[in-house]
Z-matrix of the N, CA and C atoms (Angstrom, degrees):
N
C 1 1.458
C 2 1.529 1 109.57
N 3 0.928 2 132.51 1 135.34
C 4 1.443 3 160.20 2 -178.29
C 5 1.654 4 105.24 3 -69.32
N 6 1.467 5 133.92 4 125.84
C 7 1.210 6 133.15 5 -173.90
C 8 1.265 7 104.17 6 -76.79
N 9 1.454 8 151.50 7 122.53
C 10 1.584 9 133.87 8 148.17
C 11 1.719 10 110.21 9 -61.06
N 12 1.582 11 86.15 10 140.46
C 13 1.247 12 100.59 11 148.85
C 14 1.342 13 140.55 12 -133.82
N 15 1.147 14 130.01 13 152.82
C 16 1.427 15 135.37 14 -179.69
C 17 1.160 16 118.11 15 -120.57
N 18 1.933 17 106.90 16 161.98
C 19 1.414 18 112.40 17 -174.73
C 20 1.026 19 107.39 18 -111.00
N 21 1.506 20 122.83 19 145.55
C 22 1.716 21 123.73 20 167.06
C 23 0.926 22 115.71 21 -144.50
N 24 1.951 23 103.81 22 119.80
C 25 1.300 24 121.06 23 -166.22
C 26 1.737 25 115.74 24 -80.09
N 27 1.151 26 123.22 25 146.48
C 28 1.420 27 114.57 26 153.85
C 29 1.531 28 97.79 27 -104.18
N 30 1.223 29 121.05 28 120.30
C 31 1.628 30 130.69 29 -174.01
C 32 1.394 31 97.18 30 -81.28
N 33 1.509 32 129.81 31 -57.81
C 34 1.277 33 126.67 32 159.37
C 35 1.552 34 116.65 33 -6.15
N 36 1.033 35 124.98 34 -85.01
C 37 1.669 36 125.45 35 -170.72
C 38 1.855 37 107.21 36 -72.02
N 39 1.154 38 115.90 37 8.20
C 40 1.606 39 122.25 38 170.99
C 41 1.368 40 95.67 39 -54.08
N 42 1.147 41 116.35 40 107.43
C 43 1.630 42 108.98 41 154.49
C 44 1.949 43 111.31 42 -92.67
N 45 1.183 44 134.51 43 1.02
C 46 1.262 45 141.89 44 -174.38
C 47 1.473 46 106.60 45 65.60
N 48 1.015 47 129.19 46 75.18
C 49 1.415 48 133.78 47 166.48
C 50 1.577 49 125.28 48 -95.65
N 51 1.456 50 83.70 49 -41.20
C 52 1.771 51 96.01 50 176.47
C 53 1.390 52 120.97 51 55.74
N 54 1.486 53 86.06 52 33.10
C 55 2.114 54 79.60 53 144.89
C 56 1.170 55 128.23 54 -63.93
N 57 1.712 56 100.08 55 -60.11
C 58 1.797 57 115.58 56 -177.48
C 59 1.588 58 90.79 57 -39.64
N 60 1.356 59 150.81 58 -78.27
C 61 1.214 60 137.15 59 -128.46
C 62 2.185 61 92.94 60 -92.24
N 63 1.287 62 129.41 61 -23.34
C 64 1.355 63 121.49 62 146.31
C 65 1.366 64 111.83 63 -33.90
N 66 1.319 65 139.72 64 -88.42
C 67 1.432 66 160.98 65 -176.42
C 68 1.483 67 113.25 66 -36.45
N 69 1.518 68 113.96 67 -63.04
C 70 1.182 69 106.12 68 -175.96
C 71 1.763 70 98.56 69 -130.08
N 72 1.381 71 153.74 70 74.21
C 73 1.405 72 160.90 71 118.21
C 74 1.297 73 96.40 72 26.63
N 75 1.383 74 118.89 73 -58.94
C 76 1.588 75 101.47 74 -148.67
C 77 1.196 76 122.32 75 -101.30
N 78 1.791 77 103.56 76 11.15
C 79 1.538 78 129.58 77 167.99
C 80 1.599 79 116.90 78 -100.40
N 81 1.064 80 97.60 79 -51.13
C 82 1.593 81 110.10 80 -177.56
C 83 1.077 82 105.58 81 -111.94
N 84 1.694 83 109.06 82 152.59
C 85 1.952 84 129.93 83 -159.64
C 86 1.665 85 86.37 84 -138.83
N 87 1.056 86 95.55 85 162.65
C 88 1.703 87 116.48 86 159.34
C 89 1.636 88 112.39 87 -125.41
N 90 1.512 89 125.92 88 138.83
C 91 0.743 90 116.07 89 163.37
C 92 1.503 91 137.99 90 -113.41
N 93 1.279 92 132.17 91 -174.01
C 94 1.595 93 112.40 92 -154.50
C 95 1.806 94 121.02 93 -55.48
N 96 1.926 95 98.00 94 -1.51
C 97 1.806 96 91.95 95 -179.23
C 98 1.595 97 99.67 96 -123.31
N 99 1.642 98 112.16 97 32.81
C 100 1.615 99 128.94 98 166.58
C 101 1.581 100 95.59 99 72.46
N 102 1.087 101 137.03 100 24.54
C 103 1.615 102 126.48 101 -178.30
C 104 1.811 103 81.92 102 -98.21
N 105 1.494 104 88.58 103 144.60
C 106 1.089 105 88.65 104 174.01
C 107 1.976 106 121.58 105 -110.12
N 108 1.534 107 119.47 106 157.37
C 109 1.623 108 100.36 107 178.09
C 110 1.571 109 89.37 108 -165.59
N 111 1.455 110 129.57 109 131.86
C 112 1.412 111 156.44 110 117.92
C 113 1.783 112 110.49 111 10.33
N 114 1.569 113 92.39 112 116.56
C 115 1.635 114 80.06 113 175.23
C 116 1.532 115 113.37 114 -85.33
N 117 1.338 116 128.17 115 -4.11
C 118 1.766 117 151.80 116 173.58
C 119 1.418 118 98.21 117 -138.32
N 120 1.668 119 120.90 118 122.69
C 121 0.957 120 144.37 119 141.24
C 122 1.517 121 120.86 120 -17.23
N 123 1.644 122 91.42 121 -58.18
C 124 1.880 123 117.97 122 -174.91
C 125 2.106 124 96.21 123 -55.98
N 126 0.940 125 116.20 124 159.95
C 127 1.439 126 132.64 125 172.10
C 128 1.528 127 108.55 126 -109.34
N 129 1.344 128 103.89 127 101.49
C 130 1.762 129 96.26 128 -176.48
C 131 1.476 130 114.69 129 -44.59
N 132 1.368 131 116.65 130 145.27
C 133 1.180 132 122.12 131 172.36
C 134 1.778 133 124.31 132 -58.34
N 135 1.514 134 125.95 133 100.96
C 136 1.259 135 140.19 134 159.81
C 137 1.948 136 100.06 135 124.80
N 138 1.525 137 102.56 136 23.48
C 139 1.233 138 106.58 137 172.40
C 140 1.706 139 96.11 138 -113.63
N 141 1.191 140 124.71 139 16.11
C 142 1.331 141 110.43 140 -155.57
C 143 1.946 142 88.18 141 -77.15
N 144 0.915 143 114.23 142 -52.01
C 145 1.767 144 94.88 143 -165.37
C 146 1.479 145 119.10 144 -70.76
N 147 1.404 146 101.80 145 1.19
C 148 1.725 147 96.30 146 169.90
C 149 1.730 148 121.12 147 -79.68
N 150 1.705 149 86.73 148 -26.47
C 151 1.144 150 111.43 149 -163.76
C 152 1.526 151 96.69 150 -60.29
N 153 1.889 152 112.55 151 -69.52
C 154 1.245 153 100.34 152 160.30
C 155 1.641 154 151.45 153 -22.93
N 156 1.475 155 85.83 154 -35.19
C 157 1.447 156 92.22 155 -168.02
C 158 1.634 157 104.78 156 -66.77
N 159 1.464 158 96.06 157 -39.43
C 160 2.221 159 119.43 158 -162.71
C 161 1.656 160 63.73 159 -57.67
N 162 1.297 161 128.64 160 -110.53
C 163 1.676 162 137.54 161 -160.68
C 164 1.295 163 117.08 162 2.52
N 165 1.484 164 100.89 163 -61.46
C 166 1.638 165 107.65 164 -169.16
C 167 1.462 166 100.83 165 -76.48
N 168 1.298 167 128.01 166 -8.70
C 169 1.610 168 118.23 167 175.19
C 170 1.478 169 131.70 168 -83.40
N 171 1.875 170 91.63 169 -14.96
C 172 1.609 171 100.64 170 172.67
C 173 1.294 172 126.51 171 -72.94
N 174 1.614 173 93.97 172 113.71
C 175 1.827 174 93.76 173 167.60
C 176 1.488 175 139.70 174 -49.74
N 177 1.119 176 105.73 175 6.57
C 178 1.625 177 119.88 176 -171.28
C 179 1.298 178 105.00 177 -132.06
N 180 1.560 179 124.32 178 19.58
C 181 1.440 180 123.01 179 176.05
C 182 1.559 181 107.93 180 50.33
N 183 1.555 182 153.51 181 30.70
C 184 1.330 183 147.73 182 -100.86
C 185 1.300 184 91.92 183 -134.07
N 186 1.395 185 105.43 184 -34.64
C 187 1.942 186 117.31 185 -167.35
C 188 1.719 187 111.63 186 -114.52
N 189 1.093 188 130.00 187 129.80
C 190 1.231 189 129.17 188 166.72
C 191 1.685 190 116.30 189 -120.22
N 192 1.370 191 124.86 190 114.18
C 193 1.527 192 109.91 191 157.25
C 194 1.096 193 114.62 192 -80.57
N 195 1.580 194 110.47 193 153.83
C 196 1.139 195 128.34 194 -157.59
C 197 1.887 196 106.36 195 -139.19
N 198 1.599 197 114.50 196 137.99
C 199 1.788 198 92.80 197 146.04
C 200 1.348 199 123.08 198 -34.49
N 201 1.381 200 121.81 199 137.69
C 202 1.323 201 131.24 200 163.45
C 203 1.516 202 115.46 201 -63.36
């Protein structure tokens, strides 16, 4: 079985930079005031290390994946 993972934002420390949504698009969105947020929590299956990557790229520590 395949681990899920999920993302959890603190929107608070969003400064709108938009790496995470550079890196990985099809995890992370921006919305019209650059904060960014996930239209599914869940991390599609075989995006999981991009997903990481968008996370670990935020300068504001903002995104964490997590076990599902």
């Amino acid at each position: 079985m395949v681990e899920r993972l999920k993302v959890v934002i603190d929107k608070a420390a969003c400064c709108g930079y938009g790496i995470c949504a550079e890196i990985c698009p099809q995890v992370y969105k921006l919305d019209a005031n650059g904060i960014v947020y996930v239209d599914d929590a869940i991390v599609p299956q075989g995006l999981e290390e991009s997903a990481r990557e968008g996370a670990g790229a935020c300068p504001q520590s903002a995104l964490k994946v997590v076990p599902a």
